[in-house]
LUMLUM-698440 format. One record per atom (N, C-alpha, C): residue in one letter; z, x, y. Coordinates in steps of 0.05 Angstrom, whole numbers, plus 5000, padded with zeros to 4 digits. Example, Ala and Ser with C-alpha at 12.3 -4.5 7.8 and 13.67 -1.06 7.14 Angstrom:
2
a515652644886/a515652464910/a515652644934/s514252574955/s514352734979/s515752585001/
END
This chain:
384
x222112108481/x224612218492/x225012508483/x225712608494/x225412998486/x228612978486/x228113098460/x230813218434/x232413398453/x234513188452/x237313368459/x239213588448/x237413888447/x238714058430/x238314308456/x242214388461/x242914578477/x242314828464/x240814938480/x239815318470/x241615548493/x243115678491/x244815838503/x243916178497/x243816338509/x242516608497/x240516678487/x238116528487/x236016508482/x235116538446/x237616448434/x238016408411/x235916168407/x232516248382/x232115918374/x234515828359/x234615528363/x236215248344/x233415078340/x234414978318/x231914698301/x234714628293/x233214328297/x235314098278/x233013928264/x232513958239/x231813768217/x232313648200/x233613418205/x234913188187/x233112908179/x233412908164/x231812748144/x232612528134/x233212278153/x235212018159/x234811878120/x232511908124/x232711688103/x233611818069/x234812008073/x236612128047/x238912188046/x240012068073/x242712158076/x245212028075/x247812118066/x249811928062/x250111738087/x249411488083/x249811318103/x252411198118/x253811238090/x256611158088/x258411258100/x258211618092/x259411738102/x260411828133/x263411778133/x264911768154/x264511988177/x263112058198/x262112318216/x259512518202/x258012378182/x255712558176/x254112618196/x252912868199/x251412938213/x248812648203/x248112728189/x245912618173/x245612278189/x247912158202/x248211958213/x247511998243/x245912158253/x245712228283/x243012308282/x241912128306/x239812058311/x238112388323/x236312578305/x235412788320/x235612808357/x234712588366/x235212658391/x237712628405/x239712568385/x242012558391/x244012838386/x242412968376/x244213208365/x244913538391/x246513508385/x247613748407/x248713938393/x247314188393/x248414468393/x248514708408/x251214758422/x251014948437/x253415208424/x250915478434/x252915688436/x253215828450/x255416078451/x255716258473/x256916458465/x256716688475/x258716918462/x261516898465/x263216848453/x265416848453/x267817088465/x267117328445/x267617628449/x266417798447/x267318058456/x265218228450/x267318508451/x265218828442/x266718998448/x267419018415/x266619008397/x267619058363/x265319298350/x266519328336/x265319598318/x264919518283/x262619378285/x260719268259/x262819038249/x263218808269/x265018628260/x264818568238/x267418438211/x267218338196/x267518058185/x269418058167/x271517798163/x272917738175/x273017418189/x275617368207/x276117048202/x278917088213/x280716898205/x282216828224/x282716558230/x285616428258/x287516508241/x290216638252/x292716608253/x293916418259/x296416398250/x298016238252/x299316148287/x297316328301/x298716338326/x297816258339/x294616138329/x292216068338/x289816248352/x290716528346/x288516728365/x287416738330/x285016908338/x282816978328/x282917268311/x282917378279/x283817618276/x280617648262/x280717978275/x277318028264/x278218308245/x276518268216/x276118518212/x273618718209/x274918968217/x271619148233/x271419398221/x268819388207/x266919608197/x268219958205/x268119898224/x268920188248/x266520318256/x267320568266/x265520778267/x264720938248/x265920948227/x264721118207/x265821438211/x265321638195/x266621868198/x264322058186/x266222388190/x263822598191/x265322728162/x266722668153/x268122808126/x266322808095/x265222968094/x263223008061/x265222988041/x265522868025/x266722928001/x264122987968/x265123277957/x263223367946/x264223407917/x266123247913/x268323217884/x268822927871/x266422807884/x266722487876/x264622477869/x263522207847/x261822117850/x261221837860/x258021927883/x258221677889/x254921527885/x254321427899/x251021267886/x249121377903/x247021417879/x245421707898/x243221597918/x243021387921/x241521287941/x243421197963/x246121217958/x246821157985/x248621347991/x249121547974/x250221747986/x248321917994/x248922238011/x252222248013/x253522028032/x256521938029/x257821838051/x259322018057/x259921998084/x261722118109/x263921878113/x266422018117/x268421858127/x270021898132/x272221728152/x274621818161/x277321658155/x279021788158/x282521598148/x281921378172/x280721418201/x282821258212/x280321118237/x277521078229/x275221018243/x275820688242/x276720528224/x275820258237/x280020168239/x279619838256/x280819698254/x280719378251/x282519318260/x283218948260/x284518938292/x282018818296/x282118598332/x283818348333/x284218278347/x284918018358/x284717878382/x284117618370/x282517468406/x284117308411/x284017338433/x285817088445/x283716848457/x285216678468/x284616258468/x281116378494/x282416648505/x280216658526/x278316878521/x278116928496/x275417038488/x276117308490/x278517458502/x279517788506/x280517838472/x279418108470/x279318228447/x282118418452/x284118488439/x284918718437/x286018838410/x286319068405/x286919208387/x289819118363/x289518998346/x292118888332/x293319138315/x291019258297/x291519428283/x289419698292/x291119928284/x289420158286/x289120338271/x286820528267/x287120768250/x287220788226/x285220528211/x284720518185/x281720618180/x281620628149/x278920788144/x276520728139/x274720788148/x271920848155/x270420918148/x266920948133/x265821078115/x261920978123/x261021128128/x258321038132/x256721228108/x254621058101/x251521118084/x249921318085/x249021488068/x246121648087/x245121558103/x243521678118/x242321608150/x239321438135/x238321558105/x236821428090/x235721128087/x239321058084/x239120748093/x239820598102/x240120768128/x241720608147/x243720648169/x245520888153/x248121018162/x249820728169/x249420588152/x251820308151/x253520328138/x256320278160/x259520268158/x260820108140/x261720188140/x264520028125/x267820118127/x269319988134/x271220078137/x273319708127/x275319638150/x275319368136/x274019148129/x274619048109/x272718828109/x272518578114/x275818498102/x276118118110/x279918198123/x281017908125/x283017878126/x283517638123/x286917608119/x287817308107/x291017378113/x290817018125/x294117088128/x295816878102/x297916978095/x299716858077/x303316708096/x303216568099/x305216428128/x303716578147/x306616768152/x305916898178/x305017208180/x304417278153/x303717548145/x301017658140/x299417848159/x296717898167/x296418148134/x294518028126/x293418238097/x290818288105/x289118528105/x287618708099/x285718728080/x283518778082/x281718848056/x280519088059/x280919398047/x279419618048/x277319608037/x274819708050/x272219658028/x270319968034/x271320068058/x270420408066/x273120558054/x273320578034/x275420778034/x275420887999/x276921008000/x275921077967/x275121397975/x275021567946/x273521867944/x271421847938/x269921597934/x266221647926/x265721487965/x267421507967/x266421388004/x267021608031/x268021788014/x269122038034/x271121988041/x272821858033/x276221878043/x277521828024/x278322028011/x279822207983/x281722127992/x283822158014/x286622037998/x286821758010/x285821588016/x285421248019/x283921148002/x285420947983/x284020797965/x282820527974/x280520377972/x280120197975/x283719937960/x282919777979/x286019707973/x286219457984/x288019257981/x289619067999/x291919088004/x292119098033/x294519228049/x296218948065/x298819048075/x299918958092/x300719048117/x300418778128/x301318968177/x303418818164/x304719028172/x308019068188/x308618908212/x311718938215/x311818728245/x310718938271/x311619188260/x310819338288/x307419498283/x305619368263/x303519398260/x302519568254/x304419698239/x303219938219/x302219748194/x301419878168/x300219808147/x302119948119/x301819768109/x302319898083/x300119758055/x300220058036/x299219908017/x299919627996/x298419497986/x299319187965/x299819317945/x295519297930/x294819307910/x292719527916/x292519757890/x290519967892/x287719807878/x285619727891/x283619647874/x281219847871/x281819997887/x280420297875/x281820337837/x283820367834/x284820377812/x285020177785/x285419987807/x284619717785/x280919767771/x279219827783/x276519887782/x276420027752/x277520227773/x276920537744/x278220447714/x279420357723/x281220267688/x281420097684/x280019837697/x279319547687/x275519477684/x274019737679/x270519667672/x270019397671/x268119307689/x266019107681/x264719177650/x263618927640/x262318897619/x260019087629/x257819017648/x256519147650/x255419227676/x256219367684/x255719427715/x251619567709/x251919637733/x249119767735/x250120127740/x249320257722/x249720587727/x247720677742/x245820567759/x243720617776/x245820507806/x247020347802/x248320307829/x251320317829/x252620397819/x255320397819/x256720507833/x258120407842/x260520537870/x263520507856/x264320777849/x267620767834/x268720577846/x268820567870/x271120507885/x270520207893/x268420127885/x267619807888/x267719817920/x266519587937/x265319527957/x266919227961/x269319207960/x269618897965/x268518807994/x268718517989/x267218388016/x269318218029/x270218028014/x272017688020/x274117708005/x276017578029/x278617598018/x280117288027/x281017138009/x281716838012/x284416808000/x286716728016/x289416628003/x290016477984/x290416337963/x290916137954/x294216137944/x295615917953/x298315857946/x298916127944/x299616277957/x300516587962/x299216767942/x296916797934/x295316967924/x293217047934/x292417307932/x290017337949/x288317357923/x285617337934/x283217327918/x280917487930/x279317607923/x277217847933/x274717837917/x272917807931/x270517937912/x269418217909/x267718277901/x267618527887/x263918597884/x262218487903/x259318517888/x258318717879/x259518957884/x257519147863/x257619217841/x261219097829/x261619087804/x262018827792/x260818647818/x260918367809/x263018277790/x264518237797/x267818067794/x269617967811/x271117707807/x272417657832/x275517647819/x277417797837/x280717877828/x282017717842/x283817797825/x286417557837/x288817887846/x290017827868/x292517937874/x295417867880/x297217877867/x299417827871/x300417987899/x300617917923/x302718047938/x304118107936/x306718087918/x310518067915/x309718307893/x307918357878/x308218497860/x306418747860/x304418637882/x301018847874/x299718837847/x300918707825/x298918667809/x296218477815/x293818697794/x290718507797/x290418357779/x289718227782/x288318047745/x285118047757/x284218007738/x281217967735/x281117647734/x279417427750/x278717217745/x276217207727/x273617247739/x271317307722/x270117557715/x269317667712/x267317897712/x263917687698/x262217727728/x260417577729/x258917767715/x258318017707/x256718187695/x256018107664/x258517917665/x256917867634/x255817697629/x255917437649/x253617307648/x250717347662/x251617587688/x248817717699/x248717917703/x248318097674/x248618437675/x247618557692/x248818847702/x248518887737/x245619077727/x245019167695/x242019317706/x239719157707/x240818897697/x237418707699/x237018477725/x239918457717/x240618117738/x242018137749/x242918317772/x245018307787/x245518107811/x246717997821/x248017787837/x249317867859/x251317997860/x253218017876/x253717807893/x257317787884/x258617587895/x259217737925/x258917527950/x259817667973/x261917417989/x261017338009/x263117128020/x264416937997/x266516818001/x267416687985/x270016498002/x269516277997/x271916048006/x273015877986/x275815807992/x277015557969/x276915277985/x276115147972/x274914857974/x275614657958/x276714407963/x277814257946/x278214317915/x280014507917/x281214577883/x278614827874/x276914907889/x275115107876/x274315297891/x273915497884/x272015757902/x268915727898/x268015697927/x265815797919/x264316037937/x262516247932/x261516417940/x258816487940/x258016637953/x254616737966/x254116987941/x251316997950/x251117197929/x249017387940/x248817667942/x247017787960/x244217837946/x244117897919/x241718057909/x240118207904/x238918397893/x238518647892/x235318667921/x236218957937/x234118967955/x231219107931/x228119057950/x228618927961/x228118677956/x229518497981/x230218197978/x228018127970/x228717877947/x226617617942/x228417377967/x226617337969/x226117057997/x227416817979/x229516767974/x230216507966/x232016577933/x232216737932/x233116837913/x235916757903/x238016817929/x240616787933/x241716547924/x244216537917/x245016267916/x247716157919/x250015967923/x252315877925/x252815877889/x255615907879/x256515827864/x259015717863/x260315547854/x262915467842/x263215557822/x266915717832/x268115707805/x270815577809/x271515497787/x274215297772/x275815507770/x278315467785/x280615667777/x281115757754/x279915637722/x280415757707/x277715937689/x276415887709/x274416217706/x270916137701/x271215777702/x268515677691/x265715647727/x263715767718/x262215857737/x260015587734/x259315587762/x256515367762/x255315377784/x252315397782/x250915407806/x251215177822/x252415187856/x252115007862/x250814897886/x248915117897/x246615027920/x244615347910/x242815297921/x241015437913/x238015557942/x236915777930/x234015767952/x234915947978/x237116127978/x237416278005/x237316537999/x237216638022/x237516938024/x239317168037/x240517308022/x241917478024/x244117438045/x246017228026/x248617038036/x250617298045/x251717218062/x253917398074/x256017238082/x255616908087/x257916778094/x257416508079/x260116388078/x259916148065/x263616028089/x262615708090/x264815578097/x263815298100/x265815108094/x265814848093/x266714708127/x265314578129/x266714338154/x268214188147/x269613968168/x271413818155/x271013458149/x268513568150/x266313208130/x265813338107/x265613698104/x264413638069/x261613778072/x261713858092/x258213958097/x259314358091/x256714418076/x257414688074/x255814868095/x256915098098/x255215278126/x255315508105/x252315618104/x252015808099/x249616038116/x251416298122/x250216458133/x248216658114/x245016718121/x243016758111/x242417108121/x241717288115/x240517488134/x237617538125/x236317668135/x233717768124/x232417608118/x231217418134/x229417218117/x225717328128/x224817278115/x221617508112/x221517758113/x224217888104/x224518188104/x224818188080/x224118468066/x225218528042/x228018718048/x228218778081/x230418988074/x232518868106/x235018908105/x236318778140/x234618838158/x235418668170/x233818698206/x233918538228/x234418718242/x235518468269/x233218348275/x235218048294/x234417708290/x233017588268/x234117668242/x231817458222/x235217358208/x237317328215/x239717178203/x238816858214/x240516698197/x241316388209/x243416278196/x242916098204/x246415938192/x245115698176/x245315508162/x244515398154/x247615158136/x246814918148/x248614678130/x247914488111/x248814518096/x248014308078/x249114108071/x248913798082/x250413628070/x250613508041/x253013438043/x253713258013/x251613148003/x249413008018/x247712808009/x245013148001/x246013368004/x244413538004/x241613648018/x241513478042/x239813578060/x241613858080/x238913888086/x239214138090/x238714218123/x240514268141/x239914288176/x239314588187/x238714698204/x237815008206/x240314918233/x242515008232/x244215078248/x243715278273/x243615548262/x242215708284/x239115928266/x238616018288/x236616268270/x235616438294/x234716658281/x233416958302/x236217078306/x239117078294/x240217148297/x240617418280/x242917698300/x242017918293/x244917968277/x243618028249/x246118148226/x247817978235/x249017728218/x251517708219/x252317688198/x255017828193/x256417878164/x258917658160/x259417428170/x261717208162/x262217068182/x264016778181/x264516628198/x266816428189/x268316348205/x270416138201/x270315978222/x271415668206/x272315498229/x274515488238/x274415448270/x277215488281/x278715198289/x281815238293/x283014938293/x281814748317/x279814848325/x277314608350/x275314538330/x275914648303/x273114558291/x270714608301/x270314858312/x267614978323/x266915228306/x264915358295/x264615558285/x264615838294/x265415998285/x265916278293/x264216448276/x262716688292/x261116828283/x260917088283/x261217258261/x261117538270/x257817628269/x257017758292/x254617758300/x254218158301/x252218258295/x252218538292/x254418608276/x254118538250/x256018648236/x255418848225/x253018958231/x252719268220/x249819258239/x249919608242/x247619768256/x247819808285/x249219578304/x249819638328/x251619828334/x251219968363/x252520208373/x255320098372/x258120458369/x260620238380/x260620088401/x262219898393/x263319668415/x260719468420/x258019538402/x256719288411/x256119028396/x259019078373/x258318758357/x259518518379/x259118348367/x260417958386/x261217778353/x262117648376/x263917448362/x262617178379/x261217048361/x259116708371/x260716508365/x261116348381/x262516008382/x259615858382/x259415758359/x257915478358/x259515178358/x258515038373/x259414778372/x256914658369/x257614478343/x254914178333/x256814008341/x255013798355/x256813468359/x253513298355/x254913058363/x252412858360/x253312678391/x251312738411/x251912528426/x253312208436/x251812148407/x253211778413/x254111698395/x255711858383/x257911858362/x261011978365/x263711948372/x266211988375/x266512108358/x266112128330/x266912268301/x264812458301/x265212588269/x263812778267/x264413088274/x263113278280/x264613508285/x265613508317/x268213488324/x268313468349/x268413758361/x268913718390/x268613968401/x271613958403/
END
């Protein structure tokens, strides 16, 4: 009987599950569905974004993206920034935050935030926002192009607030928190003042961020803008020998856990998931990937983690995939040959969302991917 697995865009999919190690018990496991029973289809969702980033459903049920931008032409020659990836160029007001609606139309939520691309050396890759998170009904921001070692001197990297009529204001300065809160030990071969955050996650009205180049993950008060420091990972993996970098990050039954990128170039398997305990205690807790950019849980318990660069030592389009791992710890190849994608969430259909060209594509040519996994002759499990 030939394996029932939907291919859409000429995206490869493999499904390899490995029956006889898997939670049997468990209530909608993939792991319970017969390979030729398994169905995965995708399709472009949206399109038209500028180096998509982090995204998140609203409360309203549309789709909020945050995006890299265009990048800017502004030198700043009074900062210091990291000499292999400077100089950066940048502008106040090159990227924004999209929003999709139920039918896949993108439009503009927020505008005219800042922007910052790389030497052309390696890459000329953007940055501008990075994640977002809502708290009730209130849309927050993560700056990660902005800063004076990124070319935009008076924009600090930051967590901000949209307004009702969708302007922004600043939270918390984490450009500032940086400078006068040092890691134990960062790396002075790579250091970016102004830190590079990636992920930004709510918890009981706090936001939380990571931080990989100075490897630490903060806590933010909204009501107040104060930062606290949760960990500073540098001291258990100093940034000149052993650096890590924390990048995606989700909260999950009482814990965070997050991806870790690695120093280029890439080792093939290097990467890894960790948990940490709200009160600061770290543990490895999946292992063997490469150069993680997303992490998210389903709602059986299975984790999805997004991979890039796999047989590269350096990015490159189509070598990303997605990859799940169940509880019972087997391991499924969700998608692959897919090009740069930098994060993903599930949405209230319980289907996955994907930001796809999250860096290197021309403007307007990143997408936004809907995957749906089901299992044919099973009612439970991930529905559509």
């Amino acid at each position: 009987m030939k394996r029932k697995i939907y291919v859409q865009l000429g995206v490869a999919f493999t499904a390899l599950i490995l029956l006889n190690s898997c939670i049997k018990n468990s209530p909608g496991s993939l792991c319970k569905c017969s390979p030729d029973n398994l169905v995965i289809n995708s399709s472009v969702f949206s399109t038209g974004f500028n180096n998509p980033r982090g995204l998140k459903f609203g409360p309203d049920g549309y789709l909020y993206v945050a995006e890299g931008g265009v990048g800017g032409t502004f030198m700043s020659t009074t900062c210091i920034q990291v000499p292999a990836a400077g100089p950066y160029t940048g502008s106040d007001t090159g990227s924004r935050i999209s929003r999709i609606d139920r039918g896949g139309n993108r439009t503009t939520f927020v505008d005219h935030l800042p922007s910052s691309t790389t030497s052309p050396a390696i890459g000329a890759d953007v940055s501008g926002v990075a994640d977002v998170a809502f708290i009730d009904h209130t849309l927050y921001g993560l700056l990660t192009g902005a800063g004076c070692s990124h070319g935009v001197p008076n924009i600090p990297n930051q967590v901000f607030k949209v307004n009702h009529d969708r302007t922004w204001t600043t939270v918390a300065n984490t450009s500032n928190f940086l400078m006068n809160n040092p890691v134990a030990n960062p790396d002075p071969a790579d250091f970016e003042p102004d830190g590079t955050p990636y992920s930004m996650v709510n918890v009981d009205g706090k936001l939380y961020i990571t931080q990989p180049n100075q490897q630490e993950i903060d806590r933010i008060s909204p009501n107040t803008g104060s930062i606290s420091r949760v960990i500073d990972i540098s001291v258990l993996y100093p940034g000149p020998t052993n650096w890590i970098g924390p990048t995606s990050m989700i909260y999950h039954d009482g814990n965070f856990y997050f991806g870790t990128l690695t120093p280029f170039p890439l080792v093939q398997g290097a990467a890894n998931v960790y948990k940490l305990t709200p009160d600061g205690h770290l543990s490895v807790f999946a292992t063997g990937f490469t150069a993680i950019l997303g992490v998210a849980f389903d709602e059986i318990g299975g984790l999805y983690v997004i991979e890039n660069s796999i047989g590269n030592p350096f990015p490159a389009p189509g070598t990303g995939d997605i990859i799940r791992v169940d509880p019972s710890g087997e391991r499924l190849t969700i998608a692959s040959g897919l090009n740069l994608p930098t994060a993903m969430t599930f949405g209230p259909d319980n289907k996955l969302y994907v930001s796809i060209w999250g860096y290197g594509a021309a403007p307007g040519g990143g997408e936004i991917w809907q995957f749906d996994v089901t299992c044919a002759k099973q009612s439970h499990g991930i529905k559509k």
